[in-house]
Structure formats: structure tokens, C-alpha cells
NUSEKE-525370 format. One record per residue: chain; x, y, z of N, C-alpha, C in turn. Coordinates in steps of 0.05 Angstrom, whole numbers, plus 5000, padded with zeros to 4 digits. Layout:
N
REC,A,X,Y,Z,X,Y,Z,X,Y,Z
...
***
This chain:
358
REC,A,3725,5457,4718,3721,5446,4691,3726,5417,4691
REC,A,3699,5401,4673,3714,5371,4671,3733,5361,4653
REC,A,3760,5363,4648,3784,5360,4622,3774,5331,4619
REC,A,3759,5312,4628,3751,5282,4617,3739,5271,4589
REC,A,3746,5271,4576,3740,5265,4543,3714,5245,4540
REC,A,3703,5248,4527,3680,5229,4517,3698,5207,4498
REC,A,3686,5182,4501,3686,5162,4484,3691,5175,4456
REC,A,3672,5198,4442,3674,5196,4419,3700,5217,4416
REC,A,3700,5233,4431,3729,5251,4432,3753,5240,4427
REC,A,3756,5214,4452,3778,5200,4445,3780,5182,4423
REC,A,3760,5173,4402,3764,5170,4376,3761,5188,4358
REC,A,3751,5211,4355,3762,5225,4337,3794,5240,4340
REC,A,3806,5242,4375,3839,5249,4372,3853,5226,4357
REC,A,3847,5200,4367,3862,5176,4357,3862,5169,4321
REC,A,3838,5186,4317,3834,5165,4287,3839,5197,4266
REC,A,3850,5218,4284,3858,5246,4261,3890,5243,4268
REC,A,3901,5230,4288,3927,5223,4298,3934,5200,4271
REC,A,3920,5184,4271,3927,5162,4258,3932,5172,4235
REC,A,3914,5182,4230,3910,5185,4192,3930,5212,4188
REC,A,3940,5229,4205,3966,5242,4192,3986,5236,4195
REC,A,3990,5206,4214,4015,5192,4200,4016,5177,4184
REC,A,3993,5162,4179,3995,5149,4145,4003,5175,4119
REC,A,3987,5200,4131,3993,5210,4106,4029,5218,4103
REC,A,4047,5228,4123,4066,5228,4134,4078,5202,4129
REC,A,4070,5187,4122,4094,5167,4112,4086,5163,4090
REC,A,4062,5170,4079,4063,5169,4044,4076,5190,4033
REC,A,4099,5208,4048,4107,5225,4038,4092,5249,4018
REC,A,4061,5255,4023,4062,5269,3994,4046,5300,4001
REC,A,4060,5306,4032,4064,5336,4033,4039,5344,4050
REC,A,4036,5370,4045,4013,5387,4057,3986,5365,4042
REC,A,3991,5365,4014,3963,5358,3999,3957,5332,4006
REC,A,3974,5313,4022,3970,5289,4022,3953,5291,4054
REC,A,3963,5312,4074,3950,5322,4098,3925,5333,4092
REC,A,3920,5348,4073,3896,5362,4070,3874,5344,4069
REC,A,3873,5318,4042,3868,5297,4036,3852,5283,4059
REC,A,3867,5278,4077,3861,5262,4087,3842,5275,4122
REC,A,3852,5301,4114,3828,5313,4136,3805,5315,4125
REC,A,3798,5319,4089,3777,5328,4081,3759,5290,4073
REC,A,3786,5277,4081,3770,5246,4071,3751,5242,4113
REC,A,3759,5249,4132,3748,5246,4161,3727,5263,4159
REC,A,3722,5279,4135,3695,5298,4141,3700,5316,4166
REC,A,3728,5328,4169,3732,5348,4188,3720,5382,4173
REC,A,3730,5380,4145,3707,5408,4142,3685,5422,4155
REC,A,3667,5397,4158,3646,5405,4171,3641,5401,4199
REC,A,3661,5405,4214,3666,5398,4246,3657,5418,4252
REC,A,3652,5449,4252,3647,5467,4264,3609,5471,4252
REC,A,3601,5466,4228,3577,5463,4213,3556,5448,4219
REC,A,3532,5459,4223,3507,5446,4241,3509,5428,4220
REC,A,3493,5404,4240,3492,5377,4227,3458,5378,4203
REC,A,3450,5400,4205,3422,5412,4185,3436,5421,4166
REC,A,3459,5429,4163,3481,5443,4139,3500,5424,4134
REC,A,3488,5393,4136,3516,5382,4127,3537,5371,4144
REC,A,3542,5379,4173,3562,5381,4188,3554,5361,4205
REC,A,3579,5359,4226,3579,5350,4248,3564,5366,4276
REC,A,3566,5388,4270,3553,5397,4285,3560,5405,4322
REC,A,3604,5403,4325,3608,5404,4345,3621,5433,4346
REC,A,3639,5427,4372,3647,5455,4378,3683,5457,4385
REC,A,3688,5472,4398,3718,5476,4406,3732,5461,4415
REC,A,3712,5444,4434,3728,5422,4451,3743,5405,4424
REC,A,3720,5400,4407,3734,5378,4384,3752,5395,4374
REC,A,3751,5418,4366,3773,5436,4356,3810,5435,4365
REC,A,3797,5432,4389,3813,5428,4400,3837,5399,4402
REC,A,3824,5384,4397,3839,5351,4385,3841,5346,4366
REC,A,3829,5366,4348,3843,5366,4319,3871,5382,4321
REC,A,3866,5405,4325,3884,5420,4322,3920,5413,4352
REC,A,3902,5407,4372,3926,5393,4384,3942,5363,4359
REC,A,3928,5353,4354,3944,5334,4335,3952,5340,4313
REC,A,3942,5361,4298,3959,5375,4275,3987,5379,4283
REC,A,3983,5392,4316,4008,5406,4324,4024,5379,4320
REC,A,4026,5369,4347,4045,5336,4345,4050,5321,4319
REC,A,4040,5327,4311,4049,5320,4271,4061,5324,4258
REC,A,4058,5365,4264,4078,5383,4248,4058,5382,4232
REC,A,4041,5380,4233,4024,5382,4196,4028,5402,4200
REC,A,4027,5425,4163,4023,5445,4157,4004,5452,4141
REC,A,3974,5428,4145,3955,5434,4136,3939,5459,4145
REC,A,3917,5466,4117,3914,5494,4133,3878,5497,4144
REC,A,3875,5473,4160,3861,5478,4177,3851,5499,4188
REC,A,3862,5515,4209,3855,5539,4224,3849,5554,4205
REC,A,3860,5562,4176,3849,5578,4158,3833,5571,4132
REC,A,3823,5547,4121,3803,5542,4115,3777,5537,4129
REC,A,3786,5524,4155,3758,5517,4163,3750,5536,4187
REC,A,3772,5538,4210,3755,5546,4238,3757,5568,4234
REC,A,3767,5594,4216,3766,5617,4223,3735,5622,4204
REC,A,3736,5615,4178,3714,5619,4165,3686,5604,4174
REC,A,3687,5598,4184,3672,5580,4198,3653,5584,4226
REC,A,3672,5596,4240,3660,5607,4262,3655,5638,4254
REC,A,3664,5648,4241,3655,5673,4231,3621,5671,4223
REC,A,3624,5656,4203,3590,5663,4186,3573,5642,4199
REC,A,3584,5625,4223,3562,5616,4241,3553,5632,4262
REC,A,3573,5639,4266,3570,5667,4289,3548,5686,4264
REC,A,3554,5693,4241,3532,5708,4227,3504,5690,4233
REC,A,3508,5672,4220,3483,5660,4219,3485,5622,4201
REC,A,3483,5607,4225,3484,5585,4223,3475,5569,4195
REC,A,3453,5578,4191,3443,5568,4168,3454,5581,4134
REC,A,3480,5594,4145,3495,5610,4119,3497,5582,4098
REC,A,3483,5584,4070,3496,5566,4050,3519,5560,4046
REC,A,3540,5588,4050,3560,5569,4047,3584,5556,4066
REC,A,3568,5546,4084,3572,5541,4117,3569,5501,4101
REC,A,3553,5504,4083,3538,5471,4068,3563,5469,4049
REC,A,3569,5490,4037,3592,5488,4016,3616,5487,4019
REC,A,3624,5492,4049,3649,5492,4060,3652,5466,4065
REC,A,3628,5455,4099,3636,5426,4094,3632,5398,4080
REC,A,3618,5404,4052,3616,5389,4031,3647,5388,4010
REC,A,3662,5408,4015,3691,5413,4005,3693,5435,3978
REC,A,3662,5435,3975,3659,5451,3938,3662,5476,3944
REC,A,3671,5493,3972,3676,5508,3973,3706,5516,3989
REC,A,3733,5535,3980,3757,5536,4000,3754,5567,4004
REC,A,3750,5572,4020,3741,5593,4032,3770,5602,4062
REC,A,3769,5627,4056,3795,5636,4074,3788,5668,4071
REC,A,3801,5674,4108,3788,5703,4113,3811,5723,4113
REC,A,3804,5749,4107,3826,5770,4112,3811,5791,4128
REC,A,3826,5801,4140,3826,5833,4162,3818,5820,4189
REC,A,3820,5792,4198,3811,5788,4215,3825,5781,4237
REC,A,3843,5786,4236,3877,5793,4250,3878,5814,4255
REC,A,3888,5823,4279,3893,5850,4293,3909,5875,4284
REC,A,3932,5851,4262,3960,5864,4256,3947,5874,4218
REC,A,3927,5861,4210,3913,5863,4191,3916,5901,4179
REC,A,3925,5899,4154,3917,5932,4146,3887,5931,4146
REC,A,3883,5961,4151,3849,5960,4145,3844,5967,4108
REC,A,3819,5960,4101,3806,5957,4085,3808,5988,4071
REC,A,3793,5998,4051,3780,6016,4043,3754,6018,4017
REC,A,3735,6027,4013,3714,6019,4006,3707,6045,3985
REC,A,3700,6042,3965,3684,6068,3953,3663,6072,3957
REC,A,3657,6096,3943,3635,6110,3950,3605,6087,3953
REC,A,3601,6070,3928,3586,6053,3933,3592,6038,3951
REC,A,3617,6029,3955,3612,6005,3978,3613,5980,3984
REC,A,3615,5966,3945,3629,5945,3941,3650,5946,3926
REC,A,3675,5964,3925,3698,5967,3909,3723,5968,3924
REC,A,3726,5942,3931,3747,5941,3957,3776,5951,3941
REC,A,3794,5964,3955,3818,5967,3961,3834,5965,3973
REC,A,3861,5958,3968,3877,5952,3994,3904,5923,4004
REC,A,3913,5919,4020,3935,5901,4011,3930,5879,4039
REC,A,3931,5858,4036,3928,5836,4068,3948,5808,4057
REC,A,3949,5800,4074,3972,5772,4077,3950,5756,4087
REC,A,3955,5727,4076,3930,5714,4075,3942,5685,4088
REC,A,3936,5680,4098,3956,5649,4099,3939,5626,4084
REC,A,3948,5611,4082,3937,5594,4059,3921,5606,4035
REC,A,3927,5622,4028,3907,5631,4010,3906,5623,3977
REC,A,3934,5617,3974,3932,5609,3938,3922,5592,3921
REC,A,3901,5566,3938,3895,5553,3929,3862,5557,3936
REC,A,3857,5572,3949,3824,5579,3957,3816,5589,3934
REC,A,3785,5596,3937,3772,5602,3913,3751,5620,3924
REC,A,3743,5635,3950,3730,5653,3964,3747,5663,3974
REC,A,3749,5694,3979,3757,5706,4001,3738,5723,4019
REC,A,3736,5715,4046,3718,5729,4063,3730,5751,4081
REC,A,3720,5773,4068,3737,5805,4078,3723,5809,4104
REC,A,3732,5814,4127,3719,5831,4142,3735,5855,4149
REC,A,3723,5881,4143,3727,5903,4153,3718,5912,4185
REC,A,3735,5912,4195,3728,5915,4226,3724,5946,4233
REC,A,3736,5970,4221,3733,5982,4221,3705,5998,4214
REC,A,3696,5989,4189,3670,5995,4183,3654,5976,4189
REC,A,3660,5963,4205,3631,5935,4215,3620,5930,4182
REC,A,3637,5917,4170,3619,5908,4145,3633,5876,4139
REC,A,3629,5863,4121,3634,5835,4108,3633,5823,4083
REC,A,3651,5817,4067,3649,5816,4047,3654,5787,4031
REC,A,3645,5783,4015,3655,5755,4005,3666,5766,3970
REC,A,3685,5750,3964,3702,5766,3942,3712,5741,3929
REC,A,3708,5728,3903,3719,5707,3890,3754,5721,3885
REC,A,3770,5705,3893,3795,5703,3887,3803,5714,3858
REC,A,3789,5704,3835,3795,5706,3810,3780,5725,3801
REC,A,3770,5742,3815,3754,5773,3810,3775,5786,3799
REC,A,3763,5807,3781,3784,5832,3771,3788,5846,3791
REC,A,3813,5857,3791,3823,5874,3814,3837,5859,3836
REC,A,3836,5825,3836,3850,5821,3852,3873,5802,3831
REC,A,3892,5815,3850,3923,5803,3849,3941,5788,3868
REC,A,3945,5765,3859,3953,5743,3887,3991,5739,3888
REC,A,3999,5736,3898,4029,5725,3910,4028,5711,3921
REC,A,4046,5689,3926,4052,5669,3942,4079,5680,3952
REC,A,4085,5679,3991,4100,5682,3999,4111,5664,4022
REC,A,4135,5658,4015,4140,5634,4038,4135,5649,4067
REC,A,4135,5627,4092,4131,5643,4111,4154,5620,4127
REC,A,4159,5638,4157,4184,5613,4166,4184,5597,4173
REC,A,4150,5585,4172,4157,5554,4185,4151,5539,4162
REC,A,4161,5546,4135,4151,5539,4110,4128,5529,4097
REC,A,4107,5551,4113,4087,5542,4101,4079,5577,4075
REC,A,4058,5572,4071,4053,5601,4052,4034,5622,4071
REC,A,4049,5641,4051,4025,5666,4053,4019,5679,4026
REC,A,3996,5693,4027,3982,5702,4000,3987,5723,3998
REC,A,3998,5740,3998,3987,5776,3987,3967,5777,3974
REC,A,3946,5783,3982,3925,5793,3953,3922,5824,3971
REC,A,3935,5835,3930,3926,5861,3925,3893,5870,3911
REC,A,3882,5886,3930,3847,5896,3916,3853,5918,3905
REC,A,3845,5927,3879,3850,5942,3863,3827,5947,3856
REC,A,3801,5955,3870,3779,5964,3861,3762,5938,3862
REC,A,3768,5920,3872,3755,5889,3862,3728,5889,3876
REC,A,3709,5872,3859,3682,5880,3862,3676,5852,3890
REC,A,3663,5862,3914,3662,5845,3939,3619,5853,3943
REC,A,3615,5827,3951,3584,5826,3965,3587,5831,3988
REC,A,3568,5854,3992,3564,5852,4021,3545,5839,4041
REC,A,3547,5817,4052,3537,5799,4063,3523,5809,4091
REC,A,3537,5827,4106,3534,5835,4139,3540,5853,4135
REC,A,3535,5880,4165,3550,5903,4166,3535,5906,4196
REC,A,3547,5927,4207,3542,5937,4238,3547,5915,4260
REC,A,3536,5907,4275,3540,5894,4302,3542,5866,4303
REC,A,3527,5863,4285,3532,5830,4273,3563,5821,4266
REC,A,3575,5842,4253,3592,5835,4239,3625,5827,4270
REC,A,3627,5850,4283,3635,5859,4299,3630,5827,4333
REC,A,3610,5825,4329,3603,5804,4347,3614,5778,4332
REC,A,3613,5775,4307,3627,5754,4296,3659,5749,4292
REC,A,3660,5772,4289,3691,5776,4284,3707,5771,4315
REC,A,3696,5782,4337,3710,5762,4364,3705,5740,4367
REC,A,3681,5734,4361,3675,5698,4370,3690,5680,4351
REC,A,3703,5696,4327,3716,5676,4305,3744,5689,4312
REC,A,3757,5703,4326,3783,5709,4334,3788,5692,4367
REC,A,3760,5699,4388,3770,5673,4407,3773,5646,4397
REC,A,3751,5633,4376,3759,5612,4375,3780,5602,4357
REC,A,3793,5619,4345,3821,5614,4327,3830,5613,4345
REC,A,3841,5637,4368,3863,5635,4382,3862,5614,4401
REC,A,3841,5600,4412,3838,5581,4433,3854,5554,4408
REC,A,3843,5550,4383,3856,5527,4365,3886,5532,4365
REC,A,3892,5553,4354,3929,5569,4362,3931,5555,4382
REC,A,3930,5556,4407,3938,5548,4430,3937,5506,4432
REC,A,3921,5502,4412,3913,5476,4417,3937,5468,4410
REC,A,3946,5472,4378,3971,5475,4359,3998,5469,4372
REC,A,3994,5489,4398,4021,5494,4407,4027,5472,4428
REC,A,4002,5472,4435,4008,5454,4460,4012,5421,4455
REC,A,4001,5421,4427,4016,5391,4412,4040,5395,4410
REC,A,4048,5421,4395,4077,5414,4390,4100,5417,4405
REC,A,4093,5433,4427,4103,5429,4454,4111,5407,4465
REC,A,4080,5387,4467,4086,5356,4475,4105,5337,4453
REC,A,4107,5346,4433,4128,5334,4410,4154,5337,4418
REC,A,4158,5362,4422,4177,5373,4433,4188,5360,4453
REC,A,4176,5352,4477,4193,5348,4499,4185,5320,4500
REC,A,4172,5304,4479,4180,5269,4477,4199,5260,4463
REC,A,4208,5281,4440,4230,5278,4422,4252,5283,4444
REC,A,4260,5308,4459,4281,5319,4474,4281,5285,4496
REC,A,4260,5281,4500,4265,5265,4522,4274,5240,4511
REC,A,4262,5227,4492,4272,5201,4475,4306,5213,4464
REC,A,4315,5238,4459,4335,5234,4446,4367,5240,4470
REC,A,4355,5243,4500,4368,5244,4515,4371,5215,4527
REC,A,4354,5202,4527,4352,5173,4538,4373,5156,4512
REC,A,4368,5166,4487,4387,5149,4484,4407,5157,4471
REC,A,4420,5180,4470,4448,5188,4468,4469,5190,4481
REC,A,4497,5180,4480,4513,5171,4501,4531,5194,4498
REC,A,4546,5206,4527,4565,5222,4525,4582,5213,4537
REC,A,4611,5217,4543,4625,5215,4571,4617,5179,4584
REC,A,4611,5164,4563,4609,5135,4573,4581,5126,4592
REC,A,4557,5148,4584,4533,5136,4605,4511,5159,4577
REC,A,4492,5151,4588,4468,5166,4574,4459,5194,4586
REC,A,4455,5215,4564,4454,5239,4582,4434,5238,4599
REC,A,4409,5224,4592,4392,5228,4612,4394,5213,4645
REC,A,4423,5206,4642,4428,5207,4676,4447,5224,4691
REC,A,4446,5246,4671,4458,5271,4691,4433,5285,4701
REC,A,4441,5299,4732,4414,5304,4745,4408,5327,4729
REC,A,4423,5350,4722,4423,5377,4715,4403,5378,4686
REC,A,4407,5356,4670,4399,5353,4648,4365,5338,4655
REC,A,4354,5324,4674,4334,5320,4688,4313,5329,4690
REC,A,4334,5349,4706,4311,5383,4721,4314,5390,4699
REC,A,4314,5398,4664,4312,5413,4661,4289,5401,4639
REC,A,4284,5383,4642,4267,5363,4622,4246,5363,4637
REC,A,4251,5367,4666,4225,5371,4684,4211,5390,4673
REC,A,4229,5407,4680,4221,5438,4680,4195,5440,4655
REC,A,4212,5435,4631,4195,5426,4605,4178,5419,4608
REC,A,4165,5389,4617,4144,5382,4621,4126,5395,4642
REC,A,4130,5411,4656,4122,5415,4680,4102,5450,4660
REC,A,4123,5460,4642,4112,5487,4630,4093,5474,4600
REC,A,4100,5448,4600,4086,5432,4564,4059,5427,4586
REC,A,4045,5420,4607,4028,5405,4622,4007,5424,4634
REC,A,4015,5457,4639,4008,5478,4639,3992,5491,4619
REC,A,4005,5490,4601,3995,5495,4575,3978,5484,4567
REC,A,3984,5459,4557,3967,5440,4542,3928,5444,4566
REC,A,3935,5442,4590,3912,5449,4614,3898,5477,4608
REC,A,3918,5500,4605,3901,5522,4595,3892,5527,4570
REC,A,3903,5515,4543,3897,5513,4525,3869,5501,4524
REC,A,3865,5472,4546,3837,5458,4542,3814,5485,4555
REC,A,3823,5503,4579,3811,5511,4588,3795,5532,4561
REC,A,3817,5542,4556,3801,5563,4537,3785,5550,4527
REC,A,3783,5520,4501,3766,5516,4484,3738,5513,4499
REC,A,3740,5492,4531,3725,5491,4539,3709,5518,4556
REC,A,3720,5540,4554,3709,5563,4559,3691,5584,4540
REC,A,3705,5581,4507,3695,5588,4480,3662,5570,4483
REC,A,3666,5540,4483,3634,5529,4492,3622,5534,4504
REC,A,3631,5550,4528,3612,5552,4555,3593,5580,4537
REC,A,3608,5588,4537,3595,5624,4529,3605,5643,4547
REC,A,3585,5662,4549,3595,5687,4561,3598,5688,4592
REC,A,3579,5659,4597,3586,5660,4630,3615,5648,4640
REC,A,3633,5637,4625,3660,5630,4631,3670,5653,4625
REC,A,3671,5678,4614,3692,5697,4615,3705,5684,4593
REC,A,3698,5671,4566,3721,5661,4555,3739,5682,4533
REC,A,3736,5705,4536,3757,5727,4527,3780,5722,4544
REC,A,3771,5731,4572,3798,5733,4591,3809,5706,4584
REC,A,3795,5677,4593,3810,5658,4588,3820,5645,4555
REC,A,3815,5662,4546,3831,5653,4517,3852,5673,4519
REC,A,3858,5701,4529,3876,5714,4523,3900,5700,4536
REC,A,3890,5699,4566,3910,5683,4582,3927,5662,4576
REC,A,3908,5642,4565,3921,5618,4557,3936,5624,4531
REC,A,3931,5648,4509,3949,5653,4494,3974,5662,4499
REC,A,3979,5682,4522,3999,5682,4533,4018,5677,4539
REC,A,4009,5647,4556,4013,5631,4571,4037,5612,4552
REC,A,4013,5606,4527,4033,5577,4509,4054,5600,4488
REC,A,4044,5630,4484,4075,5651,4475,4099,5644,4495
REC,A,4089,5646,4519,4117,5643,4534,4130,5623,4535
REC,A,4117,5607,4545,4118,5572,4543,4130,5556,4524
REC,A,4120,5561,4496,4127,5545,4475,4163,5561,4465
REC,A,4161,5586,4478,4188,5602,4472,4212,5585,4486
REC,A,4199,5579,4513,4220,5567,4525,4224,5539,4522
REC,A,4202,5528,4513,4207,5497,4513,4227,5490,4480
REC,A,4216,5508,4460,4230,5509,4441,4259,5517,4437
REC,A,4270,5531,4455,4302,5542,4458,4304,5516,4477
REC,A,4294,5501,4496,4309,5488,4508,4315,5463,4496
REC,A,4300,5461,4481,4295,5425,4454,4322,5432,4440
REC,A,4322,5449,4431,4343,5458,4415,4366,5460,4426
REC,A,4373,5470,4443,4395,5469,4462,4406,5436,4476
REC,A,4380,5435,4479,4392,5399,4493,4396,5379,4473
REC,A,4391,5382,4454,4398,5375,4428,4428,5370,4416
REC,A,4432,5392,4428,4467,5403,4412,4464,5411,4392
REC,A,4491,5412,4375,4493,5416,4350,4474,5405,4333
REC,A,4467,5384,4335,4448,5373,4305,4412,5389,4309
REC,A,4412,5399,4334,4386,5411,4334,4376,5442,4329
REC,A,4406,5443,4310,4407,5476,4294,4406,5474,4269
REC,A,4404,5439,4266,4403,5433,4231,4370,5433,4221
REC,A,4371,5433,4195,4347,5435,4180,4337,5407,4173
REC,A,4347,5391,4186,4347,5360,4182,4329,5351,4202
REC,A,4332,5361,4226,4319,5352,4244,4292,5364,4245
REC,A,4268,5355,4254,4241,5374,4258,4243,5393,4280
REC,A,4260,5390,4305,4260,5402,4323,4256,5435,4320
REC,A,4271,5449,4292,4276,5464,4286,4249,5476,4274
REC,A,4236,5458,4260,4206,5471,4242,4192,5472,4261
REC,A,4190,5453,4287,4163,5459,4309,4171,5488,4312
REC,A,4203,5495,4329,4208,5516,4339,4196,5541,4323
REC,A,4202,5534,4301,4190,5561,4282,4161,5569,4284
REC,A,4151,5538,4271,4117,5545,4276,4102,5554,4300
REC,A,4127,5555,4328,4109,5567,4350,4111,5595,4347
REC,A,4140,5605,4343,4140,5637,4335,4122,5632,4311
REC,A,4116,5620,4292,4085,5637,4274,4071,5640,4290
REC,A,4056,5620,4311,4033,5616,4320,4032,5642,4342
REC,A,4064,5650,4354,4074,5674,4366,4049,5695,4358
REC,A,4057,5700,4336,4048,5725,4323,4022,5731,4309
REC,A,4011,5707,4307,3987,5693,4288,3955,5708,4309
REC,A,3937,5726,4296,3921,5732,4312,3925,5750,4337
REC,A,3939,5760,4327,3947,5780,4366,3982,5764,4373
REC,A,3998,5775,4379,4020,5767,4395,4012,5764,4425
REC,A,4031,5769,4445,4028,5766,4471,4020,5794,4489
REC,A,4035,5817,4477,4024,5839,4483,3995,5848,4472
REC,A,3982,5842,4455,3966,5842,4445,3935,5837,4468
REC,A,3951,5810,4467,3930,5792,4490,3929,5800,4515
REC,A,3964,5820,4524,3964,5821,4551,3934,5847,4561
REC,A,3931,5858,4537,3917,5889,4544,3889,5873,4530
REC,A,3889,5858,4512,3854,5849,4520,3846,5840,4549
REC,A,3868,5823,4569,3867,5809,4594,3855,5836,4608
REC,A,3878,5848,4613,3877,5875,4625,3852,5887,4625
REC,A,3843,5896,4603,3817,5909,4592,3791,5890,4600
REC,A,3796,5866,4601,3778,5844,4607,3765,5852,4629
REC,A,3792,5840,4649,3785,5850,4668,3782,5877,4689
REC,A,3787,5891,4682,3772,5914,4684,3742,5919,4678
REC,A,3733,5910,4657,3711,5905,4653,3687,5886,4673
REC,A,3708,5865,4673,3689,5848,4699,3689,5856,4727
REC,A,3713,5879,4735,3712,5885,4765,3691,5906,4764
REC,A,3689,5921,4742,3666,5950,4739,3643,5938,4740
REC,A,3635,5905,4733,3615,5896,4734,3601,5887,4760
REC,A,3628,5871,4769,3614,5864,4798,3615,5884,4819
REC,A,3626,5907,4813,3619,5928,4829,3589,5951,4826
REC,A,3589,5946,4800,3562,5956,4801,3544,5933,4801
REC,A,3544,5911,4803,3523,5887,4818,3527,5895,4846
REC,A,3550,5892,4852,3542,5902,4886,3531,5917,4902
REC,A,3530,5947,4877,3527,5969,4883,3485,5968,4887
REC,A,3481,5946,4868,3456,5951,4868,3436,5934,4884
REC,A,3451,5922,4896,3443,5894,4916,3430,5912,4943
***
């Protein structure tokens, strides 16, 4: 694989870097982050450029969402744009509201499309959804896009429909989640059967390949903070970062942040390739990979820290958290380990019956 960035790559990382630290020192929160992704015309990053969009793919996904991570933003990117997004392009590219998403007149956010997701239930007709899901970002959207995985079907459902009932619930890396309860609420059905089913992985690999982008920013935050705050804190009359023990272990960090952040690029650049990269196996892997990874780089920030890196003062503590969301977000690690597994199984039954027929 070539990890070499194009000219325009490395200005759109630098100039979505930039602009979430202006918004980050204008102090004025998620909304001031949201703002200023929807002022770069990132909405329509995933949206053919005939719909409005830019018209790219994961790789860019990927430098967005790596620099969200290093930010800490808790904009909700991955769930306004790339999950809904690659869903109903995976349906069908020319979806209207694929134009409405990245024009902004539409906030659109998906449920059941998580592993850990309750399933759905449907009446006898077929648009009378029922049932309970956790939504992340969901309280300020104004679509909800249901997919039932179970019945291969798809739904689109206005938020402020009868029958639905919303909550706001903090989550631990202080960002939200939605409860919406369906109480009979009336949903269109947009797709159903194989379509639906083929969309719903191509919009769960490329979330989880962005997850991984996420982490592997905040990973690298992680161990430039640990490293800037060891270089210059004094113990015992010298700076810790000239004990050797404390060294190797900053190595170590970088050595598991550099891994990551490499398999992380691999997946997105595997999600582009298509089906001839295997990019199932290599998204599961690299999800894995930054679960384990970001577990350890995060207990060790924290630990080399000391005491002040158990306070709520410091960010050290909110990256830590947001990697256990990102932990759990879409599949955990066991999750991924038995898609790997199953993967491959699948590809050795393949090249054995290619061989078989040679």
C-alpha cells in the first residue's frame, strides 16, 4: 500500500486541524466544532460531486476523523455524516437526501446499525416501528434512519413523528446519547432484502475504519502530551524524561501509537480498494489492534502522569474515556475477533476451492 498523501490530502488534514483549534479557543463547545466542519463543506465529503459533494472516500475520512481525534473534538461527525452516508450511498448514490445531507438542510442519524443494537419490530403492515435504540448524537437531528438487519428492511422516520419519544443521556466521554422510544411510529420504507444488508456492512466497515482513525489521533495526543509533560517536569532535581525506565516506556507508546495509526490507514485504504483488499478482515484487525492499543497507551498517559492525570482538569482523562467509547462503539474487540476469524475462513475455503479447480 502507498500511505503517501496527495497535495490535496495534506491540505484538507492541515486546514480541518486548523479550524478545530480556532474553534477550541473560541471556547464555544461541540456547536462551535460542528460549525466549523459544516462551514469546510465536510458534510458532503462522502457525497458524489453530481449530489452536491465532494465526491471522496475513506482515505479523506480518514484525516478528518484522525484530527477530530487529536482535538478531542466531540463533534458528531461519524454519526451525522459517515454512517448515514455510506449507508444510502451504498443504497444508491443518487439518494436525494445524500444532496440534503451535504447541503446541511438535512441532520440525519442511524439506528440498529450497531451489532450491540436491539432489534426492531414491525407490524403487520410494515411501517409501524417499535422498539427501544441508543442513538448517539441524536437530539438535535431531525431524520432517523432505521435499519433493521434482521428483516433486511430500511427506514427513514422524522424524529418528531408520533410515537417517537427522545432522551438525552450523558455518555462517559461526555458526549450524548439519545434513547428514542418507537411506540408504533409511522417509518418509510425506502429498501428491503439484499440491498439493505450489503449496505449495512459497507456503512459498518467504513465507520469502524473512521473509529480507528479517531483513535489513532488520540493516541498520538496522548503520547505528545505524555512526552511534552515528561520533558518538562522535574523530580529528584533533573527532568523525568532522563530516567531510562521512564524512556522505554514512552517508547514502547510510540512504538504501539505508530502501529496503529499504520493499520488504521490500512483499513481506510482497504474500504477504497473494494473487495479485492479483503477490507472486512482488514478493518476488523485494525479494530482490534487500536482496542488494545489505545487501552494501553491510555493507562500508561495516565500513570506517567501521576496524580494530576486522575483529575478531570486535565484532558488526558477525556481522550482515555473516548477510546473505551470508541472500545465499544460498532462491535467491541471480541466482536471483531470472530468477524477476523470467520473472514478468514472464508478466504482459505476460497482459495482452496480455486485450487481445487485449476
Amino acid at each position: 500500500m502507498n500511505f503517501e498523501l496527495t497535495e490535496e490530502q495534506v491540505l484538507l488534514a492541515d486546514t480541518v486541524e486548523r479550524a478545530l483549534l480556532a474553534a477550541a479557543g473560541s471556547r464555544t463547545g461541540v456547536d462551535g466544532e460542528w460549525d466549523a466542519i459544516v462551514a469546510l463543506g465536510l458534510p458532503g465529503l462522502l457525497v458524489d460531486e453530481a449530489a452536491g459533494g465532494a465526491g471522496l472516500g475513506a482515505a479523506e475520512t480518514f484525516l478528518v476523523m484522525e484530527a477530530l481525534g487529536h482535538a478531542g473534538s466531540r463533534a458528531p461527525f461519524l454519526s451525522r455524516i459517515v454512517l448515514p452516508c455510506a449507508f444510502l450511498h451504498a443504497l444508491d448514490p443518487a439518494a436525494p437526501l445524500l444532496g440534503r445531507i451535504a447541503s446541511g438542510e438535512a441532520t440525519v442519524v442511524t439506528g440498529g446499525l450497531d451489532p450491540a443494537d436491539a432489534p426492531l419490530s414491525c407490524s403487520d403492515a410494515g411501517v409501524r416501528l417499535f422498539g427501544t435504540l441508543l442513538i448517539p448524537d441524536g437530539c438535535e437531528a431531525d431524520t432517523l434512519l432505521l435499519i433493521d438487519r434482521e428483516g433486511a428492511r430500511a427506514f427513514l422516520l422524522e424524529m418528531s413523528s408520533h410515537g417517537v419519544a427522545t432522551a438525552e443521556i450523558e455518555r462517559l466521554d461526555g458526549g450524548a446519547l439519545t434513547r428514542v422510544a418507537l411506540n408504533g411510529a409511522s417509518g418509510e420504507l425506502i429498501a428491503q432484502g439484499d440491498p439493505v444488508i450489503h449496505a449495512a456492512d459497507a456503512a459498518l466497515m467504513l465507520g469502524n475504519a473512521a473509529l480507528c482513525a479517531e483513535a489513532a489521533g488520540i493516541m498520538r495526543a496522548l503520547v505528545d502530551k505524555t512526552s511534552a509533560y515528561l520533558v518538562h517536569r522535574r523530580q529528584f532535581g533533573t527532568n523525568l524524561s532522563s530516567f531510562q525506565v521512564l524512556q522505554h516506556r514512552l517508547v514502547d507508546m510510540r512504538l504501539h501509537q505508530e502501529l496503529s495509526r499504520s493499520m488504521a490507514a490500512g483499513a481506510a485504504m482497504a474500504v477504497d480498494a473494494g473487495s479485492a483488499s479483503s477490507p472486512a478482515r482488514v478493518v476488523a484487525a485494525a479494530k482490534i489492534q487500536l482496542c488494545l492499543a489505545g487501552r494501553r497507551i491510555a493507562e500508561e498517559a495516565i500513570q506517567l502522569h501521576g496524580a494530576i492525570g486522575m483529575t478531570d482538569e486535565l484532558d488526558v482523562g477525556r481522550y482515555a474515556k473516548r477510546l473505551l467509547v470508541i472500545e465499544q462503539t460498532l462491535g467491541n474487540r471480541f466482536h471483531h475477533l470472530d468477524r477476523l476469524m470467520a473472514e478468514s475462513e472464508i478466504c482459505d475455503a476460497a482459495k482452496a476451492s480455486e485450487r481445487a479447480c485449476r
